[in-house]
ZAFI-51180 format. One record per residue (C-alpha): residue number from 1; x, y, z. Coordinates in Angstrom, 3 decimals, always signed. Layout:
! residues N
NUM, X, Y, Z;
...
//
This chain:
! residues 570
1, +148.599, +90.340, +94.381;
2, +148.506, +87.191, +96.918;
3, +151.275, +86.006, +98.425;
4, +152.428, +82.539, +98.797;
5, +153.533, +80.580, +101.192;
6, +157.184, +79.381, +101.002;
7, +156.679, +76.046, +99.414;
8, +159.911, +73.477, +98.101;
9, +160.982, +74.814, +94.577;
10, +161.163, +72.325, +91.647;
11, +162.475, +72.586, +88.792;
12, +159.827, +70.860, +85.594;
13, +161.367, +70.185, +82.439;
14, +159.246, +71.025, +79.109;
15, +157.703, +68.019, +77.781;
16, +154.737, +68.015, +75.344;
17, +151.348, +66.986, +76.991;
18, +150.632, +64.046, +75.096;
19, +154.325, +62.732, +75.576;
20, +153.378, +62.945, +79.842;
21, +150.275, +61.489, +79.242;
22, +151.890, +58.409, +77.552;
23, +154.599, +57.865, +80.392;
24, +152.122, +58.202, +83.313;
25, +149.063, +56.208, +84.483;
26, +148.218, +58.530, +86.859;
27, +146.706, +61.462, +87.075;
28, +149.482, +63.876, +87.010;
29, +148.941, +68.239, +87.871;
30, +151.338, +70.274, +85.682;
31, +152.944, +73.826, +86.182;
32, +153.094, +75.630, +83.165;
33, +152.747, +79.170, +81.958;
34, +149.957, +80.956, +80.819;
35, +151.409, +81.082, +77.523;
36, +151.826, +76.876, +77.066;
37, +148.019, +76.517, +78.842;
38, +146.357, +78.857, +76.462;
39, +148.043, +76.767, +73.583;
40, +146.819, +73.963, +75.086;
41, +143.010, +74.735, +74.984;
42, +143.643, +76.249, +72.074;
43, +144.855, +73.076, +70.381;
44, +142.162, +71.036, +72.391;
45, +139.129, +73.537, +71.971;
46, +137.044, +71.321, +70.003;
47, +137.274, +67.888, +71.958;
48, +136.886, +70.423, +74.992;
49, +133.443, +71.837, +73.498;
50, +132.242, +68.583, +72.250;
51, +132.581, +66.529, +75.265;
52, +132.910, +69.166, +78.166;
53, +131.176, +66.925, +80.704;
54, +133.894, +64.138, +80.262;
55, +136.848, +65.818, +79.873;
56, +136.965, +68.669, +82.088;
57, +136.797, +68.233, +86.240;
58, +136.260, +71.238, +88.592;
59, +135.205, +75.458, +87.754;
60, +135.298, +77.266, +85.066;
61, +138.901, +78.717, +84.665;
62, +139.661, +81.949, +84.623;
63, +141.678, +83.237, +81.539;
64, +142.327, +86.877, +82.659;
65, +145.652, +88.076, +81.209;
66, +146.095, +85.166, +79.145;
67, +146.093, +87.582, +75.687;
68, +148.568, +89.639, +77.641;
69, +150.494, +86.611, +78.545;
70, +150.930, +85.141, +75.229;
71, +153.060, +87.942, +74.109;
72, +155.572, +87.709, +76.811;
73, +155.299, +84.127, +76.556;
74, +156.257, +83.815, +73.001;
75, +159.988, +84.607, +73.785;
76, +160.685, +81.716, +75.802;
77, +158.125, +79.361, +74.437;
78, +161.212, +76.780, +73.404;
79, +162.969, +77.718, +76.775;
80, +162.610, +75.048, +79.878;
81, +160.331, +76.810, +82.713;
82, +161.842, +78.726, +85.218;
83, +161.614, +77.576, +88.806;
84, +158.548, +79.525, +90.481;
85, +160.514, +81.795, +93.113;
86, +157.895, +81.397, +96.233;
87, +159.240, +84.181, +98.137;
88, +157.874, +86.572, +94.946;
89, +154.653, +88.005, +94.482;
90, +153.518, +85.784, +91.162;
91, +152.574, +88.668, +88.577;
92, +149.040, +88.577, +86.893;
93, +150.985, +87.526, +83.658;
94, +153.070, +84.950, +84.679;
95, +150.430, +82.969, +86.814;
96, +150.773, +79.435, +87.103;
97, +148.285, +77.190, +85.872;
98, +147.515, +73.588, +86.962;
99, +146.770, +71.025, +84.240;
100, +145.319, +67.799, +85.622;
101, +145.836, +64.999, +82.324;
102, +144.735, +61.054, +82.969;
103, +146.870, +58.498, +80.932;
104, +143.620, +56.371, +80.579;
105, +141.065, +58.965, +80.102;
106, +142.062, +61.250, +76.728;
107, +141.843, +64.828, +77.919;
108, +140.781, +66.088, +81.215;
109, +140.963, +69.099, +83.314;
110, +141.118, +70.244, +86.789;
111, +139.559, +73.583, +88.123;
112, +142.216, +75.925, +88.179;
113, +144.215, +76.288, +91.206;
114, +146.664, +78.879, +92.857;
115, +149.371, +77.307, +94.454;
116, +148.149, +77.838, +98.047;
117, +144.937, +76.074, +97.224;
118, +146.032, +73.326, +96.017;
119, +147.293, +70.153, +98.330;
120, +150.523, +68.304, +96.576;
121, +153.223, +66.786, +96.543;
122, +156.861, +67.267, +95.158;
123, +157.597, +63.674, +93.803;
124, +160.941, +63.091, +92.481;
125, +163.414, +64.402, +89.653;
126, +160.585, +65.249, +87.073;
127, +159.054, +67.577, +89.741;
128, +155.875, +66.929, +89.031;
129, +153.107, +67.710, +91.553;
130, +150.610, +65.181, +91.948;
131, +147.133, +66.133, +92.957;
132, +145.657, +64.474, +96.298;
133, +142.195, +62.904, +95.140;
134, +139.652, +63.171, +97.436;
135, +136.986, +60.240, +98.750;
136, +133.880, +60.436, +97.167;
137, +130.162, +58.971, +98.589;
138, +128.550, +56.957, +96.054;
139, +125.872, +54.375, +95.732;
140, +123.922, +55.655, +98.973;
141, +120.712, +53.881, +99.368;
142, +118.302, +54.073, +102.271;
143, +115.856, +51.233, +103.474;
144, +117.264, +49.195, +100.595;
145, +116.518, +51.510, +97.944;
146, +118.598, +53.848, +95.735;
147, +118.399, +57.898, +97.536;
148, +116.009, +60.254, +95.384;
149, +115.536, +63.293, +96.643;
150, +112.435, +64.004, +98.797;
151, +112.072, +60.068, +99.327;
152, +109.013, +59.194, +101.363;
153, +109.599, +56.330, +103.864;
154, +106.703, +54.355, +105.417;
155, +106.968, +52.054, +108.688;
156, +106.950, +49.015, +106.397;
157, +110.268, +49.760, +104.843;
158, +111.926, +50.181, +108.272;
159, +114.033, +47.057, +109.180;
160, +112.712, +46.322, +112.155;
161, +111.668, +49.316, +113.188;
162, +115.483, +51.265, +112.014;
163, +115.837, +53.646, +109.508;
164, +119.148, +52.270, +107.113;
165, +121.076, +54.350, +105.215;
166, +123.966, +52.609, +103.477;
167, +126.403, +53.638, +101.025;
168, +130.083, +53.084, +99.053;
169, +133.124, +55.804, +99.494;
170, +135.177, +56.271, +96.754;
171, +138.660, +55.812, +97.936;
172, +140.944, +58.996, +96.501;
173, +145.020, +59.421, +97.426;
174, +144.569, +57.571, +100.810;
175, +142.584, +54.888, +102.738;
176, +139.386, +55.664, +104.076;
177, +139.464, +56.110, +107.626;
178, +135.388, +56.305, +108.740;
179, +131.785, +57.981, +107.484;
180, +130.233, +60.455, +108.907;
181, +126.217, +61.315, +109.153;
182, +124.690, +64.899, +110.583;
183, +121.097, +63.907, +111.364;
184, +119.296, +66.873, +111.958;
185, +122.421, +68.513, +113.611;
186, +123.811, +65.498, +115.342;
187, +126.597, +63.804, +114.552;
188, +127.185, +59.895, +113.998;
189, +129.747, +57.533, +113.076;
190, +128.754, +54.882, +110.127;
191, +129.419, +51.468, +110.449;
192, +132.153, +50.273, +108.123;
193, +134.557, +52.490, +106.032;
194, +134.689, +51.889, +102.013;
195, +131.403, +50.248, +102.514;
196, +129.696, +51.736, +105.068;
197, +125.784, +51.539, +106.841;
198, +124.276, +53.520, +109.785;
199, +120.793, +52.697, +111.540;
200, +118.600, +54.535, +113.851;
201, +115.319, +54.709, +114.956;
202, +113.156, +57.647, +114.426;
203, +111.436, +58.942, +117.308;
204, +107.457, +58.664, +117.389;
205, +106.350, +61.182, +119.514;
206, +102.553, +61.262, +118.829;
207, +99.906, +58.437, +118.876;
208, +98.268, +59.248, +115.388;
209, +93.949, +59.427, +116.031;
210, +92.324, +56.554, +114.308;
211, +88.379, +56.735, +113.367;
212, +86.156, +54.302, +112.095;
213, +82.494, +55.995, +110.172;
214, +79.456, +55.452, +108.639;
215, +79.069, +51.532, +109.495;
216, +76.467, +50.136, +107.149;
217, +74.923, +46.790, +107.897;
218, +72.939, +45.418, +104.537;
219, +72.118, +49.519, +103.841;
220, +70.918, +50.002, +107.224;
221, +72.681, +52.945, +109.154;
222, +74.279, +51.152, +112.049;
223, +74.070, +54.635, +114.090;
224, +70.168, +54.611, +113.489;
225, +69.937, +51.220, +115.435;
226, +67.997, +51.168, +118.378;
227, +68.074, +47.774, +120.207;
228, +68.545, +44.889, +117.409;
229, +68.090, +45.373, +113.567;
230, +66.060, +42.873, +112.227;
231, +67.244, +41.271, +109.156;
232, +65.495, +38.433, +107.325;
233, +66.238, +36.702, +103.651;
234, +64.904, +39.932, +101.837;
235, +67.557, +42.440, +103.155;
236, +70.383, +39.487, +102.578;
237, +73.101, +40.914, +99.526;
238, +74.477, +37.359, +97.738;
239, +72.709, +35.670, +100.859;
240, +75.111, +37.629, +102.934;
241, +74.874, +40.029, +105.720;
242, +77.646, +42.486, +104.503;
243, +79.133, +45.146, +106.755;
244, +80.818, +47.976, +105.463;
245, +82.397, +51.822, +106.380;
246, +85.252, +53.864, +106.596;
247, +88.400, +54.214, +108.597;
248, +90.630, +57.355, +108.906;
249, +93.960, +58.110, +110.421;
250, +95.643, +61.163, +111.159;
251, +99.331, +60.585, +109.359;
252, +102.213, +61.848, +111.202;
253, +105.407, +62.964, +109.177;
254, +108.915, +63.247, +110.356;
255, +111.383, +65.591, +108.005;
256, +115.132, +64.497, +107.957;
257, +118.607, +66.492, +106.649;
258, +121.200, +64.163, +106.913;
259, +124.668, +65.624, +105.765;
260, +127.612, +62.731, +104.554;
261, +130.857, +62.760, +104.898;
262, +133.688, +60.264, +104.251;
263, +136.991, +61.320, +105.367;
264, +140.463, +59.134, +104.397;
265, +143.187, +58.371, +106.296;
266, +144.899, +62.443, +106.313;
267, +141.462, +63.944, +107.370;
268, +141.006, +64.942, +104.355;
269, +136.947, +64.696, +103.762;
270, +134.856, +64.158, +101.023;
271, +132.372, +66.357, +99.065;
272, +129.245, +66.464, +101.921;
273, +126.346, +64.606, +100.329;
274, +122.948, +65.768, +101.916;
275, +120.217, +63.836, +101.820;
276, +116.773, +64.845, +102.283;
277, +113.945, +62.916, +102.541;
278, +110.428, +61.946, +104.778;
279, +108.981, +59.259, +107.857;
280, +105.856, +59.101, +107.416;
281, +103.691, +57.060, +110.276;
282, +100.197, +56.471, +111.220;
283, +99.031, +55.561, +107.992;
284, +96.322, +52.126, +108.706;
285, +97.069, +49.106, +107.861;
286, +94.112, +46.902, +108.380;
287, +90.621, +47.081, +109.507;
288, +89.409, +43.584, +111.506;
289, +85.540, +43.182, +112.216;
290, +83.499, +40.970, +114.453;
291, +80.249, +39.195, +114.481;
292, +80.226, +38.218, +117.819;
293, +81.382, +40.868, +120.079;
294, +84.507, +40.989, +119.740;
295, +85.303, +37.113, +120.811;
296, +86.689, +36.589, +116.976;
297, +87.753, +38.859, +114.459;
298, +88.197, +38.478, +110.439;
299, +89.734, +40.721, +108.193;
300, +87.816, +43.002, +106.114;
301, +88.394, +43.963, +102.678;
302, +90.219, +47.558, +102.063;
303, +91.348, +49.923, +104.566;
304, +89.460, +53.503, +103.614;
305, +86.503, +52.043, +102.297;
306, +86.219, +48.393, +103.965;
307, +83.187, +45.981, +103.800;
308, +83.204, +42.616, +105.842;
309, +80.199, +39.502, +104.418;
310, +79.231, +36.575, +106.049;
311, +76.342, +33.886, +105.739;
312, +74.198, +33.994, +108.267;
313, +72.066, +31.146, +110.067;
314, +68.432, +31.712, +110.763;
315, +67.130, +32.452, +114.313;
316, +70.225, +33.995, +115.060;
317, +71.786, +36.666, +117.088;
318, +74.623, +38.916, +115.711;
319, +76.535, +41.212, +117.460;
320, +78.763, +43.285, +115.052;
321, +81.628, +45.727, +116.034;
322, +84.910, +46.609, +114.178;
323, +88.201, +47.927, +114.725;
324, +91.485, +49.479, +112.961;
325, +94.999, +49.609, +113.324;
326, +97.344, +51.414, +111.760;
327, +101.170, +50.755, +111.032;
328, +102.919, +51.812, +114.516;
329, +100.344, +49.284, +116.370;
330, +97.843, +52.129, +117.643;
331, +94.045, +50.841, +117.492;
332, +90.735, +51.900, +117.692;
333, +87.306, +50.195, +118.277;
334, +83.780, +50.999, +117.809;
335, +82.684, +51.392, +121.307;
336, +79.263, +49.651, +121.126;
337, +78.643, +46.424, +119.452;
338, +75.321, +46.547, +116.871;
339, +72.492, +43.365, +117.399;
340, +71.486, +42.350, +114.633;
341, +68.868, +39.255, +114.583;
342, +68.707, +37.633, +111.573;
343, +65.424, +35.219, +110.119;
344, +64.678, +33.100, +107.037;
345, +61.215, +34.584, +107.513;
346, +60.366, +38.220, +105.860;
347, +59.279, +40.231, +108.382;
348, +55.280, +39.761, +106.752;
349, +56.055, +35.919, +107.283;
350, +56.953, +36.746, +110.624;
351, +54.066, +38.463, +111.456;
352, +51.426, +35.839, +110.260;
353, +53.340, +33.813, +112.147;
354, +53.183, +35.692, +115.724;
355, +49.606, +36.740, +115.261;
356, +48.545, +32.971, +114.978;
357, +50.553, +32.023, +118.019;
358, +48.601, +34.674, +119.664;
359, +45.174, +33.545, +119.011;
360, +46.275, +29.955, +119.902;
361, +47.269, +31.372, +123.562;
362, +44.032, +32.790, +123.795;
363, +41.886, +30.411, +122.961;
364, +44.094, +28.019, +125.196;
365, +44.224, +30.463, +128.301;
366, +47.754, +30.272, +128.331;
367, +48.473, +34.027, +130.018;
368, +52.269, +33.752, +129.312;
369, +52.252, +32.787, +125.963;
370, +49.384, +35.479, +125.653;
371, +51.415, +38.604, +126.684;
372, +54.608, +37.146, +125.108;
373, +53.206, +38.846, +121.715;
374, +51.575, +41.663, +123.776;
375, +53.283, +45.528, +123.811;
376, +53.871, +47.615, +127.024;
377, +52.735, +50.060, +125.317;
378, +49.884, +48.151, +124.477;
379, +46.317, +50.864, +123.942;
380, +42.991, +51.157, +122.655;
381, +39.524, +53.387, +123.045;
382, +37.657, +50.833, +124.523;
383, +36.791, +50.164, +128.168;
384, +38.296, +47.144, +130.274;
385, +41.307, +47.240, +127.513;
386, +42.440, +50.638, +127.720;
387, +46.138, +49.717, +128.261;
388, +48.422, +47.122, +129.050;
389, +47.336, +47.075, +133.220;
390, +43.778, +47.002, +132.145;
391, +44.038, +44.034, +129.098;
392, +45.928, +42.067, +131.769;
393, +43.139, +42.270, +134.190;
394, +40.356, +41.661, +131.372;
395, +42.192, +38.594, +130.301;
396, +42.549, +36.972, +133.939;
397, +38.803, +37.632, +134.266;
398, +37.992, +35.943, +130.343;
399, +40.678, +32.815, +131.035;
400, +38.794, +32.511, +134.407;
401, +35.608, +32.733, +133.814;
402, +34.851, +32.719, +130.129;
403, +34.612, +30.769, +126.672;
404, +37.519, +32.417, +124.505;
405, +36.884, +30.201, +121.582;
406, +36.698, +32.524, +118.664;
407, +37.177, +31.330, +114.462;
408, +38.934, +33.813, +112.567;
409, +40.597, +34.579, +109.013;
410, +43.483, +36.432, +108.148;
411, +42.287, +38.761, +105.233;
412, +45.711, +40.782, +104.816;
413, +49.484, +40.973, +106.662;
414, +51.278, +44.146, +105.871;
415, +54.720, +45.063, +107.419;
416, +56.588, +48.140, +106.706;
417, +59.868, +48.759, +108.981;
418, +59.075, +48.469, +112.777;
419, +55.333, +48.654, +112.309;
420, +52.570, +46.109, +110.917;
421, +49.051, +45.561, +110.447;
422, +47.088, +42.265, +110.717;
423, +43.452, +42.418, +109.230;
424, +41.331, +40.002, +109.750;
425, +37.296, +38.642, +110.197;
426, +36.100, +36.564, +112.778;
427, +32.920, +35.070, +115.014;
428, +32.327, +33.588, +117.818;
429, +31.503, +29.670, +117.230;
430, +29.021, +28.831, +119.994;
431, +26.111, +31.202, +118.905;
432, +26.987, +32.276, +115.479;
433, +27.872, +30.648, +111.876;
434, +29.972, +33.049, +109.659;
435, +32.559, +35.838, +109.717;
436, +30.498, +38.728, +111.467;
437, +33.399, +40.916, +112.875;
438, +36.287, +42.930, +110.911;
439, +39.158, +43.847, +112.785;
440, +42.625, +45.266, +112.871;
441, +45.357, +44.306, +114.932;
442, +48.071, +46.613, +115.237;
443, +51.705, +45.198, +115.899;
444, +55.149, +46.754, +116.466;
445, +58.595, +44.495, +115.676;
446, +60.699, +44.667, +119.381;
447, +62.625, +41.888, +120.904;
448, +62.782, +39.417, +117.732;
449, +59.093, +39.640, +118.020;
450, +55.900, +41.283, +116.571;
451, +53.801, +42.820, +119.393;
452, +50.600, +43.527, +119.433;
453, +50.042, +47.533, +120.620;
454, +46.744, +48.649, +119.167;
455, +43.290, +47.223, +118.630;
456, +40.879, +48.501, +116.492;
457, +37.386, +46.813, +117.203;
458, +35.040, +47.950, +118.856;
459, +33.588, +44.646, +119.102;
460, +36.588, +42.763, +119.599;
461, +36.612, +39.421, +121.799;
462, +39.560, +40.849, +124.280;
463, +37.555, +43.062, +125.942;
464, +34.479, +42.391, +128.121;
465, +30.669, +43.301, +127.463;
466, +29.204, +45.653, +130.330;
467, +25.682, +45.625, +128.191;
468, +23.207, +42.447, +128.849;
469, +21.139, +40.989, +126.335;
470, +20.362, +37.813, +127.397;
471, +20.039, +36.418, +131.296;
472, +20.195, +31.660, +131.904;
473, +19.039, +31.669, +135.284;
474, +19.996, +28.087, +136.524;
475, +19.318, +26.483, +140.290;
476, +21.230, +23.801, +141.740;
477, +18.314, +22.115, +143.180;
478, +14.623, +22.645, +141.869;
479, +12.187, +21.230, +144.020;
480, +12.260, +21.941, +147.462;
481, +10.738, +21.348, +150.494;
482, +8.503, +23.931, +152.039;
483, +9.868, +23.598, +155.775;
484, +11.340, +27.688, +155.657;
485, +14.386, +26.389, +155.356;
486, +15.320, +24.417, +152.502;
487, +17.587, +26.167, +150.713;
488, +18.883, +26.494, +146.636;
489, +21.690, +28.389, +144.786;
490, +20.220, +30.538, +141.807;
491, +23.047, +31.514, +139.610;
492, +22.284, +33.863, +136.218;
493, +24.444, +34.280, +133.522;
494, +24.931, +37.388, +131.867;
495, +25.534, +37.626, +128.158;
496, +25.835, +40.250, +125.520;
497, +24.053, +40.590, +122.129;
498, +26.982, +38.357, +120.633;
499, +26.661, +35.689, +123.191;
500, +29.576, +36.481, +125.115;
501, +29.402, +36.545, +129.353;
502, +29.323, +40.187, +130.384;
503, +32.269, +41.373, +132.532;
504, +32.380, +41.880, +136.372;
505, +30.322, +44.850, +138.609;
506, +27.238, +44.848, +136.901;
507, +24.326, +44.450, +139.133;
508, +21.933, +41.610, +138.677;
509, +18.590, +41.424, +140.838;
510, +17.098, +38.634, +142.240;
511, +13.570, +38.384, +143.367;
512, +10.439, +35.527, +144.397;
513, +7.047, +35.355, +144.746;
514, +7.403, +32.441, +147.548;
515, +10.464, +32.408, +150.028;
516, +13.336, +34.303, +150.295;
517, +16.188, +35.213, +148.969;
518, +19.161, +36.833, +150.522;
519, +20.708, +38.370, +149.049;
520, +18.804, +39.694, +146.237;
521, +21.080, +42.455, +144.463;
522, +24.700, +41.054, +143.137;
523, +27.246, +42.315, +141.506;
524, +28.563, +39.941, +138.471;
525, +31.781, +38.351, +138.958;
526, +33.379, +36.725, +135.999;
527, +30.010, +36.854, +133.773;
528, +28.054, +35.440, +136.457;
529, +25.817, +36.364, +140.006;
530, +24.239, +34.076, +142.739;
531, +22.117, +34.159, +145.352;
532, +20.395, +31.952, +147.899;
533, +16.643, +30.788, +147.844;
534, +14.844, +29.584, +150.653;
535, +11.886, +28.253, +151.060;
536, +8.807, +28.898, +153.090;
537, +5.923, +27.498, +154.561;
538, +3.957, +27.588, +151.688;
539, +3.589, +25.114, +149.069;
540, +3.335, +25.195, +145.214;
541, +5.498, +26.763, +142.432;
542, +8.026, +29.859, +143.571;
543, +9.196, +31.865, +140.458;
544, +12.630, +32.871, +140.433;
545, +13.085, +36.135, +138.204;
546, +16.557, +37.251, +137.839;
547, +16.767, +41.024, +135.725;
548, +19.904, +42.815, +134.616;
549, +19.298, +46.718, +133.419;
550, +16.379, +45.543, +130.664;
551, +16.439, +42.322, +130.182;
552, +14.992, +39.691, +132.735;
553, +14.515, +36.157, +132.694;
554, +13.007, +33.807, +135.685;
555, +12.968, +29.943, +136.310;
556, +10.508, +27.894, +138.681;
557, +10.978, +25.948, +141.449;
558, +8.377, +23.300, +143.115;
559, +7.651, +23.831, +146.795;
560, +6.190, +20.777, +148.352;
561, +4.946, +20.100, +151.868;
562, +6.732, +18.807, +154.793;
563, +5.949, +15.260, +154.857;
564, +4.050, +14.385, +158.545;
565, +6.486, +12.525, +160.968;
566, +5.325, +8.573, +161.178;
567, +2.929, +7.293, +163.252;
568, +5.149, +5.614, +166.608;
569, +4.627, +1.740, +166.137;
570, +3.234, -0.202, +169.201;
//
């Protein structure tokens, strides 16, 4: 047996429940025997059962000894209550239950009490104790929103940058005096009492990692790209140049217990109310790309999966990067920008195109222009044009000294990626009348540009002849006098079976059957080798003969005598 504190004896007169309930509109805690409470649910059992939820408050009460305490009960059942004696121990039988009954409410029940658990008051003549009735939290919403439990918050919901939580107390007996909040262990004090809000800001202690993937640019892998992706009408999407990928961020989450408490005027404090729920941060919120290196940015479309389009304008120069940022302002860009050059030509167009304005340079002279469509890596398997260094030397030599006019026809333009082909036939004018020669150019896409790298011909007009077929031997001067020292220039041209001038160092030799020449081996420069004749003393016809490995030719030149010097007049 427990026993009670000394408490201030009353003395409660019988009255039928439902005669109370009329006279009070309050709720109103009775003292009455086991006897009258059993009675009482007995008599209420089926309201009880049908509407438990409603009509009773608090535990589930404890009807030990209540059979046992009917039968002592039943002798004083008419009899007014006897005054509880504190100072006694209160015997199993005879234990006092609390009845809590609202006027406006039909039938409702508290938990049941023991006197030294229960906070009241003695109010009055009818000795009635009336129950102190607790605050209670209601109506708590964070960020704006009605609490559910495990509630996922995202930076977009914080008010600038707080966390909210807001919320009603339910005043009971007494005012209410303040709120409380244990966040995470720490305790805060709300703003406002009946209606109350508290704000803080959660702590971000890591920068999330952002990553932006698998660029595409029109279907080409942006990763994959060299120096500048060529794009021309035939690659365009919609007539668009459409850039696309994927971004990623590493989501941070922040787990919060926050404990509730609203406590009136008496410190007496509510029910806690914990709340439970998630920060989550780092999550992206936009993905911006650029077409010109960073100088401007658009916004794409989607965050995970993002494309960016734009129209293009031909002949020009793109350079595409992209970045992300994600909702607590962290950012990441690409760190390399992609060129991309885009044409209204297809890359076959292209190509016609730079192998004409190649054959134009050479038949013009024009070095620069020449090499402008000419490789570094530039090679064949034939002599004078083995690389680049050598096809730059044969070419000063040919615009120096040569005739570079040469008819042609394209018979086919292939391009495939990086790499194209022109075929084509062609002749050289001055000593022929149709297509005799089939060649290949060979061409590789750098720089905007199709360069030529490889030549197969072995005929082909770029390089120079080193194998004679024909000799014109011409003299400035072809009469002379024959004093033994009158003097001509011979000059012989070299040419090959298809009329062009031979190259330089091959040896040409000079001889006569009257004078002299000096000197009478040369070395061809440019095609072409002189010499110096000079007469003699003889008169007549001196023949010239100029030979090159087989083939020989030889010219004549008159020798005439001295004229005698005038007789002296008298």
């Amino acid at each position: 047996m427990k026993r009670l504190k000394k408490k201030k004896q009353f003395q409660k007169k019988k009255v039928p429940v439902e005669e109370e309930i009329e006279k009070e509109e309050k709720i109103v805690e009775f003292s009455i025997s086991s006897r009258s409470y059993l009675d009482f649910v007995e008599k209420h059992k089926e309201k009880i059962s049908e509407e438990p939820d409603e009509k009773i408050r608090g535990e589930k009460i404890d009807f030990t000894g209540l059979e046992e305490a009917r039968k002592k009960e039943k002798k004083r059942e008419k009899e007014i209550l006897e005054p509880i004696d504190w100072d006694e121990e209160i015997e199993e039988d005879e234990k006092t239950f609390l009845l809590q009954i609202s006027a406006n409410a039909d039938i409702k029940f508290s938990k049941s009490y023991e006197a030294e658990k229960t906070d009241t008051q003695v109010n009055g003549e009818k000795g009635e104790r009336v129950s102190i009735i607790l605050p209670k939290i209601e109506k708590v919403k964070i960020c704006g929103e009605d609490y559910s439990s495990d509630r996922k918050i995202a930076v977009n919901d914080l008010d600038n940058g707080y966390i909210t939580i807001s919320g009603t107390v339910r005043k009971g007996t007494y005012s209410i005096s303040k709120v409380l909040l244990g966040i995470n262990g720490e305790e805060s004090t709300a703003r406002g009492k009946e209606e109350w809000e508290y704000k803080f800001k959660p702590q971000i202690d890591v920068s999330p990692q952002i990553s932006i993937e698998d660029i595409l640019i029109n279907n080409f892998e942006a990763e994959d790209i060299e120096d500048t992706l060529y794009l021309d009408v035939s690659n365009l999407q919609n007539n668009n140049i459409i850039v696309s990928g994927k971004a990623e961020s590493e989501m941070q989450e922040i787990r919060y217990e926050i404990v509730v408490k609203g406590f009136d005027e008496k410190g007496n404090e509510s029910k806690p109310l914990t709340l439970n729920f998630t920060f989550q941060y780092g999550i992206l919120k936009k993905v911006e790309v650029s077409s010109n290196d960073g100088a401007n940015w658009n916004d794409a479309q989607g965050i995970d999966s993002w494309t960016y389009s734009f129209k293009p304008i031909d002949k020009s120069t793109y350079f595409i990067t992209a970045r992300a940022f994600d909702d607590v302002g962290n950012t990441f860009q690409i760190p390399e920008s992609y060129e991309v050059y885009y044409s209204n030509l297809t890359k076959e167009q292209l190509l016609r195109q730079d192998f004409e304005r190649l054959m134009n340079a050479y038949e013009s002279k024009s070095k620069s222009a020449f090499f402008q469509y000419i490789s570094e890596e530039f090679h064949s398997n034939y002599e004078d044009i083995r690389d680049y260094n050598e096809l730059e030397d044969t070419i000063d030599e040919k615009f120096l000294y040569s005739n570079t006019n040469v008819d042609y026809k394209i018979d086919d333009v292939i391009a495939s990626g990086e790499s194209g082909k022109v075929l084509f036939s062609w002749y050289y004018p001055t000593v022929q009348k149709n297509f005799t020669f089939q060649a290949e150019f060979r061409f590789k896409f750098f720089d905007k540009n199709w360069k030529l790298e490889e030549v197969i011909d072995e005929d082909t007009f770029l390089k120079l002849s080193k194998e004679p077929a024909t000799i014109s031997l011409k003299s400035d001067k072809y009469e002379l006098v024959s004093n033994d020292k009158d003097t001509a220039i011979i000059t012989a041209y070299i040419y090959d079976k298809n009329g062009r001038q031979i190259g330089s160092g091959v040896i040409v030799n000079f001889s006569a059957d009257i004078g002299l020449l000096e000197p009478s081996t040369v070395y061809t420069e440019g095609g072409s080798a002189s010499t110096t004749y000079k007469s003699g003393v003889e008169s007549g016809e001196a023949k010239i003969v100029a030979s090159c490995g087989d083939v020989e030719t030889s010219i004549i030149i008159k020798l005439k005598p001295e004229s005698p010097p005038p007789f002296p007049q008298e």
